[in-house]
C-alpha positions in Angstrom: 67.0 218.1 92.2 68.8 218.5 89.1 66.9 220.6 86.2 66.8 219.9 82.4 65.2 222.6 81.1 62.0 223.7 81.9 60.5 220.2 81.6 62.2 217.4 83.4 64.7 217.0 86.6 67.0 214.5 88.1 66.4 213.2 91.4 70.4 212.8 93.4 69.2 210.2 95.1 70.7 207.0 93.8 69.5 203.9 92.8 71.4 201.0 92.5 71.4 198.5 90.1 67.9 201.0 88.7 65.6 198.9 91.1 62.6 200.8 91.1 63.1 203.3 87.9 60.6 203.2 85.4 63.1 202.3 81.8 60.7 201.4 79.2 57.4 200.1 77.4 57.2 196.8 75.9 54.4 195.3 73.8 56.4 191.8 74.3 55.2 190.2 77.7 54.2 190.6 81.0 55.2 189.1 84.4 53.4 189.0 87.3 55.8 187.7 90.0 53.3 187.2 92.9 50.8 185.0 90.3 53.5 182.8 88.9 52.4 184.3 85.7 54.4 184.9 82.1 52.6 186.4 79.5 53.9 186.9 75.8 51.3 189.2 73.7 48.4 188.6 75.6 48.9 184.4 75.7 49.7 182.8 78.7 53.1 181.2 78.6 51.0 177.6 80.0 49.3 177.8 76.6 51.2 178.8 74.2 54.1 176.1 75.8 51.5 173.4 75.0 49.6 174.2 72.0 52.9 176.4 69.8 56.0 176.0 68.4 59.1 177.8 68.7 58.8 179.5 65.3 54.9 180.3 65.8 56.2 181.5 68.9 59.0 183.9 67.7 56.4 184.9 64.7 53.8 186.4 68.0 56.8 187.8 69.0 57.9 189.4 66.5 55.2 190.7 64.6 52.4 190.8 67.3 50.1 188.4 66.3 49.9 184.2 65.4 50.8 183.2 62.0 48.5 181.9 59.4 49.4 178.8 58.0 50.8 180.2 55.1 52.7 183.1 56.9 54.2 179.8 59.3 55.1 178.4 55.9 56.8 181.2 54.3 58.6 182.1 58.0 59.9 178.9 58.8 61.3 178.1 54.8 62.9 181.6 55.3 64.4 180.6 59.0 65.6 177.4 57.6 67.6 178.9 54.8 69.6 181.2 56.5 71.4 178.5 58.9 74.7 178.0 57.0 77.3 179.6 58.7 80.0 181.4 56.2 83.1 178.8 55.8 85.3 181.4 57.3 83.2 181.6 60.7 82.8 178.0 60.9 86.3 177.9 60.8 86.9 180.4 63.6 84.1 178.6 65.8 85.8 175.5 65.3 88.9 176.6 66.2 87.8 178.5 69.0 85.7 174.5 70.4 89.3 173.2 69.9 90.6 175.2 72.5 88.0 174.5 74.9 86.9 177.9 75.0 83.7 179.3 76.9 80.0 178.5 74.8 79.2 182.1 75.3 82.4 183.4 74.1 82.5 181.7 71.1 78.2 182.8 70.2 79.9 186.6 70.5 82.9 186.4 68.3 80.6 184.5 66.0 77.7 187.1 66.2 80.7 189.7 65.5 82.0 187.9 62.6 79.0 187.7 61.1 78.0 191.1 61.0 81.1 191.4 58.1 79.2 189.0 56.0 75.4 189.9 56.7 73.8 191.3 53.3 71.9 194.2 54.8 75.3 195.0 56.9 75.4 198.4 55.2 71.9 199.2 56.1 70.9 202.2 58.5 70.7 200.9 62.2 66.9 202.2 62.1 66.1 200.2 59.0 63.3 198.0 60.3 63.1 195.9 57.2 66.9 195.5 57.6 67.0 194.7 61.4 64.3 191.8 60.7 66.4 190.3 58.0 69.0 190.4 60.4 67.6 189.3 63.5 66.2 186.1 61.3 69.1 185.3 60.1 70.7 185.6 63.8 68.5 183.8 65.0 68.8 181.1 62.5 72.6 180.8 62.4 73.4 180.7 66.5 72.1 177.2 67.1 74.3 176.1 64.1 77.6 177.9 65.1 77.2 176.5 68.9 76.4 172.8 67.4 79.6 173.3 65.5 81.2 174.3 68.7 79.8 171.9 70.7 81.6 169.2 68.4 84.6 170.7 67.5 85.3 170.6 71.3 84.6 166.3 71.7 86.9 166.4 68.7 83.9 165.5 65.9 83.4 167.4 62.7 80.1 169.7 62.3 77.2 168.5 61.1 75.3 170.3 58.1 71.8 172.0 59.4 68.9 170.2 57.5 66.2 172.2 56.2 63.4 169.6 56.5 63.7 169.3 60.7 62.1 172.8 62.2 64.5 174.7 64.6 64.9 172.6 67.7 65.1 169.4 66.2 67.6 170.8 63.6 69.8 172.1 66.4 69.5 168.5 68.0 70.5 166.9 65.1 73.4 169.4 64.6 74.6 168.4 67.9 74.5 164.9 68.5 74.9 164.1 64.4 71.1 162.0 64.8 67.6 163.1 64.4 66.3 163.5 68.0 63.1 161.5 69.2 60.0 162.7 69.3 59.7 163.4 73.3 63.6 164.9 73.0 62.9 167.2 70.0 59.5 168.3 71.8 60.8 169.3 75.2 63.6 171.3 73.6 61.2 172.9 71.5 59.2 173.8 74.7 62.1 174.6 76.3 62.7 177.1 73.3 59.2 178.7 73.8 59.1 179.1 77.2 62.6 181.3 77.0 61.9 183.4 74.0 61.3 186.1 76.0 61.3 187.2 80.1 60.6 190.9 80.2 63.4 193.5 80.5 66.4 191.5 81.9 69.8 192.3 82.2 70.7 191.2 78.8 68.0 192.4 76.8 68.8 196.2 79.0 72.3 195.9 78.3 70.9 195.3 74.5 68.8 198.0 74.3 71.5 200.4 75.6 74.1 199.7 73.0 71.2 200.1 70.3 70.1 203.0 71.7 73.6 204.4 70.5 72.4 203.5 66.9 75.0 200.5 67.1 73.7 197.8 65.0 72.1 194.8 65.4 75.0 192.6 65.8 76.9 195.1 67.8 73.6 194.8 70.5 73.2 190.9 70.0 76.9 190.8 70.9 76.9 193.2 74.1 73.3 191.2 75.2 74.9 187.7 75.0 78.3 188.9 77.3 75.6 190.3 79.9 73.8 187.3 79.6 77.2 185.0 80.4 77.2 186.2 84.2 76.4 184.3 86.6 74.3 186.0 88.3 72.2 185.7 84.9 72.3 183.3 82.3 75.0 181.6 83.3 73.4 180.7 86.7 72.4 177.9 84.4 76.1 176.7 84.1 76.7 177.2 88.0 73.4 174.6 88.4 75.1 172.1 85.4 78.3 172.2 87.8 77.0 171.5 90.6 75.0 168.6 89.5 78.1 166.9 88.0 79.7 167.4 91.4 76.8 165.8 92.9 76.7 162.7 90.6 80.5 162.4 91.2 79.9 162.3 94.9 79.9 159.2 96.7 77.0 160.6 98.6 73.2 160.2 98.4 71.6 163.3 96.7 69.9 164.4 99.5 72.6 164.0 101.5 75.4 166.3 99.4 72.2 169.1 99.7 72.2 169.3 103.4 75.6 168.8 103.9 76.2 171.5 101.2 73.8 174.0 103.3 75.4 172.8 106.5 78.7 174.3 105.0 77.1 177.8 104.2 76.8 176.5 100.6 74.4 178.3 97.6 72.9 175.6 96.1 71.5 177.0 92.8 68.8 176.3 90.8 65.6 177.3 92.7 63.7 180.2 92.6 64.0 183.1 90.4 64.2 186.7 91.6 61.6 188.1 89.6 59.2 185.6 91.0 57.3 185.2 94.8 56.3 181.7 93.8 57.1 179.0 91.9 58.4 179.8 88.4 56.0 178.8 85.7 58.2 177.8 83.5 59.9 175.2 86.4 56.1 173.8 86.8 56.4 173.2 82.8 59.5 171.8 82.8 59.5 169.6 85.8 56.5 167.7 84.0 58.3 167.3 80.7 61.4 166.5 82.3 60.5 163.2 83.6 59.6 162.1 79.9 62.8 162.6 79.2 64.0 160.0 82.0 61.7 157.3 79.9 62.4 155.0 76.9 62.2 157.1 73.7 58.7 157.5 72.7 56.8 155.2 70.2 55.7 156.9 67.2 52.6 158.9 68.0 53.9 159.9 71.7 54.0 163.2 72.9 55.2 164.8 70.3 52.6 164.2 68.0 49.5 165.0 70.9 51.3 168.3 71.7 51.1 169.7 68.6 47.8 168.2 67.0 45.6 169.8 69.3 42.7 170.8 68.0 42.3 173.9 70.7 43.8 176.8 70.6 45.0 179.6 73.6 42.8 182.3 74.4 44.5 186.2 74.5 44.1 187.7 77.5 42.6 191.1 77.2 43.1 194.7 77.7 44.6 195.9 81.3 47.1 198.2 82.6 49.3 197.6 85.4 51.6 199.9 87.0 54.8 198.6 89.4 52.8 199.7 92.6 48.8 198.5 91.9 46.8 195.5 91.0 45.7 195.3 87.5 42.4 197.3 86.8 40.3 197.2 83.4 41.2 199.3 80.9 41.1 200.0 76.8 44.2 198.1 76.5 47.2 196.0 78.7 49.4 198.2 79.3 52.7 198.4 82.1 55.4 199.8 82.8 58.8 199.1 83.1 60.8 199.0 86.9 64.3 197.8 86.3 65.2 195.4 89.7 69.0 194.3 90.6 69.7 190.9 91.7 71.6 191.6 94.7 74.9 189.2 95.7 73.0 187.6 98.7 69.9 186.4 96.1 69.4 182.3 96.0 70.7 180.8 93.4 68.7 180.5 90.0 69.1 178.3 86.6 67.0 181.6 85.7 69.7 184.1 86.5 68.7 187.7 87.3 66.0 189.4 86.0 66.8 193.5 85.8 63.0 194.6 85.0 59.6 193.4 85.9 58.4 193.9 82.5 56.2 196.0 80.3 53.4 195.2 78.2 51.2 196.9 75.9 48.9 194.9 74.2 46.1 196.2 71.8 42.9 193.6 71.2 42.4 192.2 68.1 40.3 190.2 66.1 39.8 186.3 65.8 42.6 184.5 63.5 42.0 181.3 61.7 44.9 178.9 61.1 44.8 176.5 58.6 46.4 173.2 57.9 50.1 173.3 59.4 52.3 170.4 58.4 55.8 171.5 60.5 58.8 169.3 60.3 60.2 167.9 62.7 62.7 164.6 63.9 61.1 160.9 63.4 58.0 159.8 65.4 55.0 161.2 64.0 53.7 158.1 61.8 52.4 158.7 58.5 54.1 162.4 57.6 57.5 161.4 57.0 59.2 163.0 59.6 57.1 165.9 60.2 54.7 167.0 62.5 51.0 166.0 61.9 49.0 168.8 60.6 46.8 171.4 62.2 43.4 171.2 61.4 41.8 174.3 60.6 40.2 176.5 63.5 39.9 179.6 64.9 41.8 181.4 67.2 39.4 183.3 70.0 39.5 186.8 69.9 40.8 188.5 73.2 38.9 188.0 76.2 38.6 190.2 79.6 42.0 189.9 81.6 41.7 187.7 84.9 42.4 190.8 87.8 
């Protein structure tokens, strides 16, 4: 052992890839790999993928609770006008699609350049006010910047962001230079929700660390994004997108390419995710939703429009605290902590990619919220509200109930 001071001491032993080492505490969400089960602030990720959107979604996130109506309102409009990208980084992202370069690439030279136009970019990096402004307007500019890549790379000029769609459709739209319909817009919004957040991964670790050196917020965005291109993260997605074109340009039944492909000592990638013992829950969301988009585009009033009008809302789990080596036992509050894991070279394959914590949470009850009327934009399909999504009737969120052991 290894003393510092009189109060802590550093085991030799090592631990690679930190499997097993407590890093953190997060109030963000919890994962619970043998139950299949995701968690973002107390909500289950199976409700809040069915009854929220991907801004309501990032508000919980952000600020720890659901929005009002208003506060949706007001976050959205601000979201919404911050997606121009400066002409000068338009130009470099365009440039950079020209050449064919790699998606990821081109989101961290953008993040980069970005930081040299930001307006709080001489703000202290532990200016909280500051790092929200900037994380919004991140957040807001990325799906415009890869749009513009995306079509600068087929050779096709950008496509102005358009402040009446919300954020997937907009980023749609962007892309293919059409409002999306209803069921495509939906399922990317979804899609959206159910990835806004997965614990302490490998990307948002490698985040953390270059904040923790009082970088700023781009700086971190930046070195997150290049851990997130790996394939044995984030960019297990690309691996899966690869092998399905070489699949659908094989003269060979599906099935067939598969066995053949293990018969060869092949990874086939896409299934399972390390974090998880059973099925992903996010895969059992998307699997559904997936065949809709297989289907003739939806008539007006589809899925779209029932998603998003229901008229319940999800119920927040309640207080518990969960340690790396026990079951879940009551408590005053949800509360784990962090155990980094490594996603070793002989792991399956996973669209997922690795996953370098099991997650923290610390989530404090609170009182029932009541959201009023919520008329959020969205592509065509919704009959009667020009484009938007039907409004939300008024109701009232239940306050937190007992977590499930």
């Amino acid at each position: 052992m290894m003393g510092l001071g009189n109060e802590r001491t550093m085991s030799e032993e090592l631990q690679r890839g930190l499997e097993g080492v407590l890093v953190a505490e997060s109030t963000l969400s919890y994962i619970d790999g043998g139950a299949g089960q995701l968690v973002y602030r107390g909500y289950d990720i199976e409700d809040l993928a069915e009854h929220a959107s991907y801004e309501e979604t990032l508000y919980l996130l952000w600020n720890g609770e659901l929005p009002t109506a208003s506060e949706l309102s007001s976050f959205r409009d601000a979201m919404a006008a911050e997606r121009s990208l400066p002409e000068e980084v338009s130009q470099a992202v365009r440039t950079l699609g020209r050449q064919d370069g790699d998606p990821m690439a081109a989101l961290q030279t953008t993040v980069s350049m970005l930081s040299a136009y930001d307006e709080d970019r001489d703000a202290e990096p532990t200016d909280t006010a500051a790092n929200v402004a900037r994380g919004r307007r991140i957040t807001a500019k990325l799906p415009t910047a890869l749009a513009t890549f995306a079509r600068a790379r087929d050779g096709e000029e950008p496509v102005a962001p358009d402040e009446e769609l919300d954020h997937a459709a907009n980023f749609l739209y962007m892309l293919n230079g059409e409002q999306p319909d209803a069921v495509a817009a939906d399922v990317f919004d979804q899609a959206l929700v159910l990835h806004a957040d997965h614990g302490l991964n490998a990307s948002t670790f490698g985040g953390l660390v270059t904040a923790s050196t009082l970088a700023d917020l781009h700086a971190s965005v930046t070195g997150a994004i290049g851990a997130l291109s790996g394939s044995l993260h984030g960019g297990a997605n690309a691996d899966v997108m690869r092998m399905l074109e070489e699949i659908d340009a094989a003269d060979q039944d599906p099935v067939e390419w598969v066995e053949q492909a293990l018969e060869d000592g092949r990874r086939v990638a896409g299934f399972g995710h390390r974090v998880y013992d059973v099925k992903d829950p996010r895969a059992r969301i998307l699997g559904e939703r997936s065949e809709e988009l297989g289907r003739p585009p939806a008539t007006p009033g589809g899925t779209r429009c029932r998603r998003l009008s229901s008229r319940t809302w999800p119920t927040r789990r309640g207080s518990r605290r969960t340690s790396t080596s026990t079951r879940p036992r009551r408590t005053t509050r949800w509360e784990s902590r962090s155990t980094s894991t490594r996603r070793s070279s002989r792991s399956r394959g996973s669209a997922g990619g690795s996953h370098t914590s099991s997650n923290s949470t610390r989530t404090t009850a609170s009182s029932g919220r009541v959201l009023g009327t919520s008329a959020r934009r969205t592509a065509s399909g919704c009959p009667s509200h020009s484009g938007r999504r039907p409004p939300r009737s008024a109701f009232t969120l239940p306050s937190p109930t007992t977590a499930r052991r």
